[in-house]
BAKENU-391724 format. One line per 3 residues: their letters; for each residue x, y, z of N, C-alpha, C, CB. Coordinates in Angstrom, 1 decimal, m for minus. Glycine has a CB too. Example, Ala and Ser with C-alpha at 12.3 -4.5 7.8 and 13.67 -1.06 7.14 Angstrom:
<nodes>
AS> 13.2/m5.7/7.8/12.3/m4.5/7.8/13.2/m3.3/7.8/11.3/m4.5/9.0 ~ 12.8/m2.2/7.1/13.7/m1.1/7.1/12.9/0.0/7.9/14.1/m0.6/5.7 $
</nodes>
This chain:
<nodes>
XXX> 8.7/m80.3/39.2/7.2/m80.1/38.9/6.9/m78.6/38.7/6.4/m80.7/40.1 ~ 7.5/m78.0/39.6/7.2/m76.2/39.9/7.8/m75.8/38.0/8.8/m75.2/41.7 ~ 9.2/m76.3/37.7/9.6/m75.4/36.4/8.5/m76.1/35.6/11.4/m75.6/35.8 $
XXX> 8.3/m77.0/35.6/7.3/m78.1/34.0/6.0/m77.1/34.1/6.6/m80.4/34.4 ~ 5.6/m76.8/35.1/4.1/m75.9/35.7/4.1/m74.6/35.1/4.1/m75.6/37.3 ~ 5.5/m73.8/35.7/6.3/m72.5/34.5/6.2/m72.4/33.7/7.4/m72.4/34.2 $
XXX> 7.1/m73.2/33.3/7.6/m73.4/31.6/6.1/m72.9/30.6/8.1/m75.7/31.3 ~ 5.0/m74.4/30.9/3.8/m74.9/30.3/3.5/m73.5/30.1/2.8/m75.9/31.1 ~ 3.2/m72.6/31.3/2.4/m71.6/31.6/3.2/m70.2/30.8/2.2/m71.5/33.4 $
XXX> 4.4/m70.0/30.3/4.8/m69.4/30.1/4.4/m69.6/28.2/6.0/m69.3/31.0 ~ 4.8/m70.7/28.1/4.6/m71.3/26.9/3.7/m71.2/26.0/4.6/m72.2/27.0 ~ 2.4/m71.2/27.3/0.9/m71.4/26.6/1.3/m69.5/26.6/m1.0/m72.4/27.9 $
XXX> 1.1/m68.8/27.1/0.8/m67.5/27.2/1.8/m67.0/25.9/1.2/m67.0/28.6 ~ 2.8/m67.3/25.3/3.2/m67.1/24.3/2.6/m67.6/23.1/4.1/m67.3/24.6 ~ 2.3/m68.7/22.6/1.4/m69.0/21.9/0.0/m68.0/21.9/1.3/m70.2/22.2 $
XXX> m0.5/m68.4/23.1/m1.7/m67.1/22.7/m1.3/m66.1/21.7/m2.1/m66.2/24.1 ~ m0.4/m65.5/22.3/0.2/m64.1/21.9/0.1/m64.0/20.3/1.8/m63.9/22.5 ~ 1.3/m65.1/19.9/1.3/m65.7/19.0/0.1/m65.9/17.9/1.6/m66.5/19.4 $
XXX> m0.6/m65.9/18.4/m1.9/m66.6/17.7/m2.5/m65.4/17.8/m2.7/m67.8/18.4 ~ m3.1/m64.7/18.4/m3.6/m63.3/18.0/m2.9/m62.2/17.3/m3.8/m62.8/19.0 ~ m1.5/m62.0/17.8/m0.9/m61.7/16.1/m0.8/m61.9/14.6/m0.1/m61.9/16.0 $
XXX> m1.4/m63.0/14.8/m2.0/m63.9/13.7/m2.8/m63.1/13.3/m2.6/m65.1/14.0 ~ m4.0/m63.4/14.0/m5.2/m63.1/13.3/m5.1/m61.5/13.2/m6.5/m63.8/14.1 ~ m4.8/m60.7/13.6/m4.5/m59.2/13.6/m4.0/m59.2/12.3/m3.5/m58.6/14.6 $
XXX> m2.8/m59.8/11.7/m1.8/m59.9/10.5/m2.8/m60.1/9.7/m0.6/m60.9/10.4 ~ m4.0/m61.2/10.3/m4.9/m61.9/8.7/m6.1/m60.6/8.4/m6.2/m63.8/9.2 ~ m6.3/m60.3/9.4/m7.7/m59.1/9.4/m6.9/m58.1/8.8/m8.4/m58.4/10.9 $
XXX> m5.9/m57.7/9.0/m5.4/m56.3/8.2/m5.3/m56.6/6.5/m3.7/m55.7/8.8 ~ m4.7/m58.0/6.5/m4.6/m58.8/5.1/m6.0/m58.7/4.2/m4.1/m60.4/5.5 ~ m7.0/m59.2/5.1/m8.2/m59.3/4.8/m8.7/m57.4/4.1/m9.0/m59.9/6.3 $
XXX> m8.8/m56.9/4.9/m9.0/m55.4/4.8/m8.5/m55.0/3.4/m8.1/m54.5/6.1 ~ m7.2/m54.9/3.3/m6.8/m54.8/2.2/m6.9/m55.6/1.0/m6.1/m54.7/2.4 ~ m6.9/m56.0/1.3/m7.8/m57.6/m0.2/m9.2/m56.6/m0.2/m8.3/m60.2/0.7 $
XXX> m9.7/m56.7/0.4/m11.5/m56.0/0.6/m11.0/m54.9/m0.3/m12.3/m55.4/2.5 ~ m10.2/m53.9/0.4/m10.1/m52.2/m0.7/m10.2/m52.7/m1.9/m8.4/m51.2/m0.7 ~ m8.5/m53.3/m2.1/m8.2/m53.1/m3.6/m8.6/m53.8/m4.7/m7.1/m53.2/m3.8 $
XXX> m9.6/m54.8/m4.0/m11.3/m55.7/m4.2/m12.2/m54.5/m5.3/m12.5/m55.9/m2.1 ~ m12.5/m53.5/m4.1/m13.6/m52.6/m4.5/m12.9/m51.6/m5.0/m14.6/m52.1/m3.4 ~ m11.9/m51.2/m5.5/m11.0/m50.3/m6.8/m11.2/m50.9/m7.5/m9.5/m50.1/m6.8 $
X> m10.9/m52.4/m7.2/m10.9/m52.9/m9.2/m12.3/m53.1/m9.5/m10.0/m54.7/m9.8 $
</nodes>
């Protein structure tokens, strides 16, 4: 029960992580699409 409780918790906290790396990767992606948007 104690490791499945672990595990989950270690799991979920990785995903988070995961997932806000994300969206960091998309916003920077975004940013730049926006510049070279307003160049052309």
């Amino acid at each position: 029960m104690l490791v499945k409780v672990f595990g989950s918790a270690v799991f979920g906290v990785e995903a988070t992580t995961i997932t806000v790396e994300v969206n960091i990767i998309y916003l920077l992606l975004l940013k730049i699409n926006i510049k070279s948007f307003k160049i052309k």
